[in-house]
C-alpha positions in Angstrom: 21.1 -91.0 22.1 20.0 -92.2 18.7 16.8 -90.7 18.8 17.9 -87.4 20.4 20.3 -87.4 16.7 17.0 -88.1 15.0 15.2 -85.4 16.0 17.5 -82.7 15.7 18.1 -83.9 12.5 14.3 -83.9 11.4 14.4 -80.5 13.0 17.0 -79.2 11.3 15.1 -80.4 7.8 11.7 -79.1 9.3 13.3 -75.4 10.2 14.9 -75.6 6.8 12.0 -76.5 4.7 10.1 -73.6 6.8 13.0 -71.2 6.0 12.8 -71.4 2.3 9.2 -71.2 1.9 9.2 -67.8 3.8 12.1 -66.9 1.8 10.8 -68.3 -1.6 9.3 -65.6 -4.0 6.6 -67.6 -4.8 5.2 -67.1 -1.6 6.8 -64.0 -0.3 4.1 -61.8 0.9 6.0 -58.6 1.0 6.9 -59.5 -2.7 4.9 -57.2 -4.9 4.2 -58.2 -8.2 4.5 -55.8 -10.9 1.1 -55.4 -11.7 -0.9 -53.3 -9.8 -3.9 -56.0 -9.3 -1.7 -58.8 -9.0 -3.0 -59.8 -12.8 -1.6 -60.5 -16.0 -2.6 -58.3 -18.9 -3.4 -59.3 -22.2 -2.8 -57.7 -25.5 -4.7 -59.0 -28.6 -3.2 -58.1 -31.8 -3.9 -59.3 -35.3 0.1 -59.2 -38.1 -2.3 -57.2 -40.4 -3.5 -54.5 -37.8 -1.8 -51.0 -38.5 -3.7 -49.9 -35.1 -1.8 -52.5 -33.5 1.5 -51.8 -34.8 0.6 -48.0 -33.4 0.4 -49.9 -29.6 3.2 -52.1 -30.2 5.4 -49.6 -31.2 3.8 -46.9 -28.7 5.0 -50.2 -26.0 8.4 -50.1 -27.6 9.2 -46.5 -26.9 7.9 -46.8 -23.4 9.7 -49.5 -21.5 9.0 -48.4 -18.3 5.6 -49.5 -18.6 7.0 -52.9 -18.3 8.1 -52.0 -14.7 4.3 -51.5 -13.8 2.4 -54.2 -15.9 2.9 -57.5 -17.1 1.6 -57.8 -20.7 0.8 -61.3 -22.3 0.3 -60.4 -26.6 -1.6 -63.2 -28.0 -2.7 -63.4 -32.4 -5.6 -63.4 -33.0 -4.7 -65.5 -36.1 -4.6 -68.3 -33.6 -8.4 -70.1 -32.8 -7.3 -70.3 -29.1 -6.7 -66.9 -28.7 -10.0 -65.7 -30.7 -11.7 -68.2 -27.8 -9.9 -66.4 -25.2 -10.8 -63.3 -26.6 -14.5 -63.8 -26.8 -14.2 -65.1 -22.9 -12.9 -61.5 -21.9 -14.7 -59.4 -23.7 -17.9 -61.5 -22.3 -16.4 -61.3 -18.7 -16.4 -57.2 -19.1 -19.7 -57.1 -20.6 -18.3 -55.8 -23.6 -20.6 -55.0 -27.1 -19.5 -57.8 -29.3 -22.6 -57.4 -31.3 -20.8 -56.2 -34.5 -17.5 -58.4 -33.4 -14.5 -57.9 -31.5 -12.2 -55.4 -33.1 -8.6 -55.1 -32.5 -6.0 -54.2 -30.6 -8.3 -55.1 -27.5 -6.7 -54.8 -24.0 -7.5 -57.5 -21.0 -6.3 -55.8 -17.8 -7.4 -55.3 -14.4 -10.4 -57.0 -14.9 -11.0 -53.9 -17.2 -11.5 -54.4 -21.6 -10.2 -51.7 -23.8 -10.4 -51.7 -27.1 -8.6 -49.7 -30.1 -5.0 -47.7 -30.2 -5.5 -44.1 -28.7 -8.2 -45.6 -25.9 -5.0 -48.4 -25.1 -2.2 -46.0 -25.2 -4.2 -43.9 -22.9 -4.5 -46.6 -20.5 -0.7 -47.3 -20.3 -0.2 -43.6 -19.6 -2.2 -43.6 -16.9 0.0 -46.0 -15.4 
């Protein structure tokens, strides 16, 4: 009788542990996230830009967008995210012969680079 109480009870646990990982968003397949790609997009943005004020304020006015993409800004007054710059700009085969300008867009797998070119993006959204 013991071990019949056992292993329902390890049963109970196993069908338990089995519900919540179907259950749990993190591993939901019919979850969606909210970027198209399944990525995380990153904005690069220097305090002294005024072209990336333009996109930051363009982002402000435009919320929705944030029901469509998940943006990441990183300054590029920090070293680490100059590094991690130069890595996506180099993954999208993008000119950095005369430097990396900003605001620069990481997105999709896709590099974008300057205001108008950025907004443009997010419109097509």
């Amino acid at each position: 009788m013991k071990q019949i109480i056992y292993a329902f009870i390890v049963l109970l646990i196993v069908l338990g542990i089995g519900y919540y990982l179907k259950n749990s968003p993190q591993v939901n397949k019919n979850i969606i996230p909210a970027v198209s790609s399944g990525k995380d997009s990153i904005l690069f943005v220097s305090e002294t830009c005024p072209h990336c004020r333009n996109v930051e304020q363009w982002l402000s006015e435009n919320t929705l967008i944030k029901d469509k993409i998940i943006l990441e800004t990183k300054m590029v007054e920090i070293q680490e995210n100059r590094e991690l710059l130069a890595n996506k700009a180099e993954e999208c085969q993008f000119n950095t012969s005369k430097g990396i300008g900003v605001p620069f867009l990481y997105s999709e797998g896709k590099c974008v680079s300057g205001d108008t070119p950025i907004i443009d993006y997010f419109k097509s959204l």
